[in-house]
DRENFISE-160799 format. One line per field, with one value per residue: residue number from 1; residue in three letters; x, y, z of N, C-alpha, C in turn. Coordinates in nm, 3 decimals. Atoms other than C-alpha are relative to their C-alpha. Layout:
DRENFISE-160799
pos: [NUM;...]
code: [Ala;...]
n_px: [X;...]
n_py: [Y;...]
n_pz: [Z;...]
ca_px: [X;...]
ca_py: [Y;...]
ca_pz: [Z;...]
c_px: [X;...]
c_py: [Y;...]
c_pz: [Z;...]
END
This chain:
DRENFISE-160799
pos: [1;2;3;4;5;6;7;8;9;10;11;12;13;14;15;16;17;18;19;20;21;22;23;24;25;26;27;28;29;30;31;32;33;34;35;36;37;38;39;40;41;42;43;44;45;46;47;48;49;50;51;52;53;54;55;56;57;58;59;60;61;62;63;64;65;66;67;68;69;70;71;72;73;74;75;76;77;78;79;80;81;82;83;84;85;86;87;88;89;90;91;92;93;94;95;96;97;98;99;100;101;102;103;104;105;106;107;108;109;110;111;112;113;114;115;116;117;118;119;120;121;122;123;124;125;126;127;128;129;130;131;132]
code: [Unk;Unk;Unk;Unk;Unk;Unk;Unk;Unk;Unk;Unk;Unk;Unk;Unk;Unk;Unk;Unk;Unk;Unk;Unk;Unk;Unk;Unk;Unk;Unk;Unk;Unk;Unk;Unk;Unk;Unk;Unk;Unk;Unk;Unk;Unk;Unk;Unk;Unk;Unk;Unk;Unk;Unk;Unk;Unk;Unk;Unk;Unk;Unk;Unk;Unk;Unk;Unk;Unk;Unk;Unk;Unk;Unk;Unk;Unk;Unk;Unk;Unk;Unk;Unk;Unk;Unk;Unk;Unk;Unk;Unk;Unk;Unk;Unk;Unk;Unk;Unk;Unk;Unk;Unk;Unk;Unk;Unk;Unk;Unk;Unk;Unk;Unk;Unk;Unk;Unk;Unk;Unk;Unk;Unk;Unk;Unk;Unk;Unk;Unk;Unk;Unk;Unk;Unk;Unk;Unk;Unk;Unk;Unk;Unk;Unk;Unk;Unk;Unk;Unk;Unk;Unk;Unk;Unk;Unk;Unk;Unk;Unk;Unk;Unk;Unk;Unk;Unk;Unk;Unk;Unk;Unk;Unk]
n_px: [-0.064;-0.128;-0.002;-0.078;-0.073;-0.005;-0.034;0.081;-0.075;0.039;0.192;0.123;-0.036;-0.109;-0.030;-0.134;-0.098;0.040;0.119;0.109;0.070;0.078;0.151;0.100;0.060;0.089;0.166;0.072;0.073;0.107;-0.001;0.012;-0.100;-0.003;-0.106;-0.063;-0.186;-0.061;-0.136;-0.113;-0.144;-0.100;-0.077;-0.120;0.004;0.081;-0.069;-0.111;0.080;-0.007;-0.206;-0.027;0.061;-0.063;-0.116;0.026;0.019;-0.126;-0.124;0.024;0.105;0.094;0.122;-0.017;-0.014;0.050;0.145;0.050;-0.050;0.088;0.102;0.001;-0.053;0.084;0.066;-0.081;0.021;0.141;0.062;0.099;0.155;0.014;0.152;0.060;0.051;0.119;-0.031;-0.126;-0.019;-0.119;-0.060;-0.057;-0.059;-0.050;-0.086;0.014;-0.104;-0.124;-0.033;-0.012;0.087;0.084;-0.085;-0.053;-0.157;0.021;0.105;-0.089;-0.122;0.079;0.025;-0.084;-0.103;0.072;-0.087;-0.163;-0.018;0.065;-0.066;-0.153;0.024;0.073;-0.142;-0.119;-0.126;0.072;-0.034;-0.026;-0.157;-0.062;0.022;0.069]
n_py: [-0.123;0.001;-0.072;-0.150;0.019;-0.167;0.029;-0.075;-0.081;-0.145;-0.022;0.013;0.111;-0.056;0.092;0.053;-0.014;-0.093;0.131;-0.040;-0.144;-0.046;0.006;-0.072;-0.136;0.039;0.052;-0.097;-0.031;0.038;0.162;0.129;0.164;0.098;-0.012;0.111;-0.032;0.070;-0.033;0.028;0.082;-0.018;0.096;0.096;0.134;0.080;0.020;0.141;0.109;0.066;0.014;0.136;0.095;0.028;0.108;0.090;0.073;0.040;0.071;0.103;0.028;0.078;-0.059;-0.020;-0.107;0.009;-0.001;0.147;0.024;-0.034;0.081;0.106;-0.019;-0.099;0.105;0.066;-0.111;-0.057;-0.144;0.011;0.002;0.112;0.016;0.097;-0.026;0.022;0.091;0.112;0.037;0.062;-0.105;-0.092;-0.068;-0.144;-0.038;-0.129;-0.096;-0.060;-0.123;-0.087;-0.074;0.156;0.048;-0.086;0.047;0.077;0.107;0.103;0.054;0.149;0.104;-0.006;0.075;0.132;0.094;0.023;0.090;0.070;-0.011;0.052;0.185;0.073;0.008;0.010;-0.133;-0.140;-0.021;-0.108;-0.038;0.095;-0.030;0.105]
n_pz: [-0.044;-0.114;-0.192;-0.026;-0.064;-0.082;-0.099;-0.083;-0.067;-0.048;0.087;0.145;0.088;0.096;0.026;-0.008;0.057;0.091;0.029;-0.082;-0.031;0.092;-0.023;-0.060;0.055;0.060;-0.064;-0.056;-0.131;-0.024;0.082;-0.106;-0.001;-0.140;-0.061;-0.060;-0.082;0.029;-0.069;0.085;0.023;0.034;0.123;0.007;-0.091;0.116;0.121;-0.039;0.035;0.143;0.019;-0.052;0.053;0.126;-0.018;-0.067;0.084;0.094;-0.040;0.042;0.164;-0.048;0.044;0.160;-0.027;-0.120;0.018;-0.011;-0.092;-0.057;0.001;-0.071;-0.130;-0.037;-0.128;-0.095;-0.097;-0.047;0.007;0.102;-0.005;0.057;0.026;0.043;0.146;0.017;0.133;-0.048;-0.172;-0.052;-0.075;0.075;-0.106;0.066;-0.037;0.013;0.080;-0.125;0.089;-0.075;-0.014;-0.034;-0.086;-0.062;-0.014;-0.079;0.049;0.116;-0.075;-0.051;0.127;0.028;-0.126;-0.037;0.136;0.023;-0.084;0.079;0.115;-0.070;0.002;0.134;0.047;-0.086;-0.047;-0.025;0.124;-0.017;-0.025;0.043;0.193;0.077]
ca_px: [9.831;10.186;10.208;10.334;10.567;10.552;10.685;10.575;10.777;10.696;10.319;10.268;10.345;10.640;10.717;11.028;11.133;11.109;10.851;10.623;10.643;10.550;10.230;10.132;10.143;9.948;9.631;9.384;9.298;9.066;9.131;9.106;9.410;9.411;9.696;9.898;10.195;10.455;10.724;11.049;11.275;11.591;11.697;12.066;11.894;11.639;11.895;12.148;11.878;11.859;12.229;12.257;11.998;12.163;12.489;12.380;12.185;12.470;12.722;12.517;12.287;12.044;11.741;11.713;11.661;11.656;11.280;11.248;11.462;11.254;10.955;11.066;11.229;10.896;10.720;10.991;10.981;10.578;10.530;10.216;9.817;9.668;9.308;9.102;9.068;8.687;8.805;9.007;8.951;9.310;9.519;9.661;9.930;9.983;10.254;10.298;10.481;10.761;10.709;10.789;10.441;10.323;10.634;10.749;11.176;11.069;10.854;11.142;11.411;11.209;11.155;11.500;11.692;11.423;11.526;11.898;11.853;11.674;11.924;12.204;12.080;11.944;12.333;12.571;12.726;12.572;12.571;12.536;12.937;13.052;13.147;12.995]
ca_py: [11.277;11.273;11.378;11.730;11.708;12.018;12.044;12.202;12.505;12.816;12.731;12.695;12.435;12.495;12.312;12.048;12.092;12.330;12.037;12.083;12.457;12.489;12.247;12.454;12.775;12.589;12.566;12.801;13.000;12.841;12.448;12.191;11.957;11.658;11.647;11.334;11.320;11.113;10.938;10.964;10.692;10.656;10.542;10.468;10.179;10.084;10.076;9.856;9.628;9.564;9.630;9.279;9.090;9.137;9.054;8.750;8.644;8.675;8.525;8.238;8.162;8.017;8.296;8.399;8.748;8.964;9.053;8.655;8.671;8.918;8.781;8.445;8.679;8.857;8.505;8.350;8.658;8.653;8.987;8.851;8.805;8.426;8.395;8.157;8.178;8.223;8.024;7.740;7.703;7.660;7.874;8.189;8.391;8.788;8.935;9.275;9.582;9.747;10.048;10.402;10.492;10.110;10.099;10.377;10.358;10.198;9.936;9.844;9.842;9.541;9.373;9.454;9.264;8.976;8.933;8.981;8.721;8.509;8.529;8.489;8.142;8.047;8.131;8.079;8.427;8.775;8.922;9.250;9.260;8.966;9.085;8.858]
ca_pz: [8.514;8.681;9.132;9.201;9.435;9.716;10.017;10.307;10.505;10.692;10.621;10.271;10.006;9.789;9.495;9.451;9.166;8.840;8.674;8.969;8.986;8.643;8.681;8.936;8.743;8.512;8.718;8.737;9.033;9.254;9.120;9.403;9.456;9.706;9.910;10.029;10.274;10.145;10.333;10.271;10.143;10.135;9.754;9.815;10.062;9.755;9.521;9.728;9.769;9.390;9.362;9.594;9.417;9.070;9.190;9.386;9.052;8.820;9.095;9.114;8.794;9.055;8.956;8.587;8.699;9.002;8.948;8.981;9.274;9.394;9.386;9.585;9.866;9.915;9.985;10.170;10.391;10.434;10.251;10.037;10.041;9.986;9.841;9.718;9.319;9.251;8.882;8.988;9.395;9.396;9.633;9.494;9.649;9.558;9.661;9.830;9.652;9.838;9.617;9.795;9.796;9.959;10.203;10.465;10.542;10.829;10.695;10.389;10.643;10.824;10.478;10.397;10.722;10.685;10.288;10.320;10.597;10.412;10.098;10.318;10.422;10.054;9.956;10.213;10.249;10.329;9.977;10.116;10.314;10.077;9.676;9.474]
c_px: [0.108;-0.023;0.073;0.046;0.047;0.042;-0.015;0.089;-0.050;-0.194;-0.034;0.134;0.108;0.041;0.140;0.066;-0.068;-0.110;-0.100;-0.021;-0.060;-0.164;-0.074;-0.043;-0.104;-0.156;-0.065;0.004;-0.161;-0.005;0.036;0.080;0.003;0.165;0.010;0.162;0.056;0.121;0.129;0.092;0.080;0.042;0.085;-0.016;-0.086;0.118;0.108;-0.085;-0.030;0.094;0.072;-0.060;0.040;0.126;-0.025;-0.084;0.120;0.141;-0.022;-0.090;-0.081;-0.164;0.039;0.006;-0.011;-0.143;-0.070;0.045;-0.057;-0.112;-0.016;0.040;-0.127;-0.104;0.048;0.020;-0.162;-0.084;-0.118;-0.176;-0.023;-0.148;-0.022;-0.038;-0.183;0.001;-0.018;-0.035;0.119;0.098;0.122;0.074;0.104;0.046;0.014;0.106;0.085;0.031;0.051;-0.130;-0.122;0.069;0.071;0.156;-0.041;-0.036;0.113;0.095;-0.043;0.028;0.148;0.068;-0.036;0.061;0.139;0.036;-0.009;0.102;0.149;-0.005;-0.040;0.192;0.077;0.103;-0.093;0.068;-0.042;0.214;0.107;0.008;-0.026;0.074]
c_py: [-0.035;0.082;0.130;-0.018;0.162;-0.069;0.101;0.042;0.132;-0.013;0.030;-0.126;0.083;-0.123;-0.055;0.021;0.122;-0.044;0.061;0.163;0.073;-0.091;0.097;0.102;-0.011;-0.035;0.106;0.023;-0.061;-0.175;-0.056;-0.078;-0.055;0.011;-0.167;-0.037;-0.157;-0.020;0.001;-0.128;0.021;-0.121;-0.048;-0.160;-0.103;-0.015;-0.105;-0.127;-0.060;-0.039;-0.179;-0.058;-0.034;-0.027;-0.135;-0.092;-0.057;-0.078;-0.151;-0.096;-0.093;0.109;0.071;0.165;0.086;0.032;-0.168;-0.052;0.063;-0.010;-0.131;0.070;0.068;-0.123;-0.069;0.103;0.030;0.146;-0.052;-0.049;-0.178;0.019;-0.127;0.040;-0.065;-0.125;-0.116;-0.064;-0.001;0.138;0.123;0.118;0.151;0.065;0.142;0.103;0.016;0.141;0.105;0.042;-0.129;-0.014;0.092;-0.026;-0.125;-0.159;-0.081;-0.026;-0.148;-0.083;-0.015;-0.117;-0.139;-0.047;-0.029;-0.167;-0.124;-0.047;-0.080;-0.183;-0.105;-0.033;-0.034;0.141;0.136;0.059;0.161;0.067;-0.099;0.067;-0.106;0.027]
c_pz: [0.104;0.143;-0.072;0.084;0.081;0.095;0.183;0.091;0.019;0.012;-0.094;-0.085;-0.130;-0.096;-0.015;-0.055;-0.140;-0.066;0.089;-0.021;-0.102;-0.034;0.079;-0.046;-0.091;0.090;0.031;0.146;0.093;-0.015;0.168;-0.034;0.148;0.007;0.056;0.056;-0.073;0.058;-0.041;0.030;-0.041;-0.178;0.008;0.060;-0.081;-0.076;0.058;0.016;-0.103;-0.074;0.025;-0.093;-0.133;0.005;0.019;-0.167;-0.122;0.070;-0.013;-0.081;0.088;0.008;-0.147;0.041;0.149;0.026;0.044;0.167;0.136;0.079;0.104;0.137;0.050;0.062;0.064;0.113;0.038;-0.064;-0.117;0.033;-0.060;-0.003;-0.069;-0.174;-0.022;-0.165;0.078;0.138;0.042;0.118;-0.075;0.064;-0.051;0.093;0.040;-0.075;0.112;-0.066;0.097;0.025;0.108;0.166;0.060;-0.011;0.128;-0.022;-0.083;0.103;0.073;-0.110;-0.061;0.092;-0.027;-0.173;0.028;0.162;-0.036;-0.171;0.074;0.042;-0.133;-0.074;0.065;0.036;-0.001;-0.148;0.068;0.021;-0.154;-0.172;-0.044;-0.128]
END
């Protein structure tokens, strides 16, 4: 089942968009929904963040994709979990999301400064100011 997406003014929940306001009409009277605040991110600041990483792959064919590129800036920046594989013993290192629902603005902007920092030294040029 897809979120509903309300928003809360005057004291009561209103929904976002036409989608939501027709689940809701769809629900009986009386039906129990959990509630969960959600913060807001800013997309234009997610989307330049992926914006860079797919330039920066295609400028310099040094990650096959930015999903790959991804991935290395998330443990070269610390954002990941290390366990012990109950298999193997060997050390195993899972990576955290940066989804909107994982990662406040606050929180990506951190992870943001520390990749593009991190990129900038892997490349030689701030691929944010720099066109690639």
């Amino acid at each position: 089942m897809t979120k509903i997406q309300a928003e809360l003014r005057g004291g009561q929940f209103l929904p976002v968009t036409e989608y939501d306001a027709q689940r809701i009409e769809d629900m009986k009277d009386g039906q129990l929904v959990n509630l969960s605040v959600a913060s807001k991110r800013s997309n234009p600041h997610h989307n330049l963040y992926w914006s860079a990483l797919r330039n920066v792959c295609k400028a310099t064919g040094k990650w096959p994709t930015e999903a790959h590129l991804h991935h290395e800036l998330k443990l070269a920046c610390g954002y990941y979990k290390t366990t012990i594989s109950p298999l193997t013993g060997g050390i195993v290192r899972s990576t955290d999301s940066i989804s909107f629902e994982k990662m406040d603005q606050a929180e990506f902007m951190q992870y943001f400064e520390a990749a593009m920092e991190k990129l900038s030294e892997a490349i030689g040029y701030d691929p944010i100011t720099q066109n690639t």
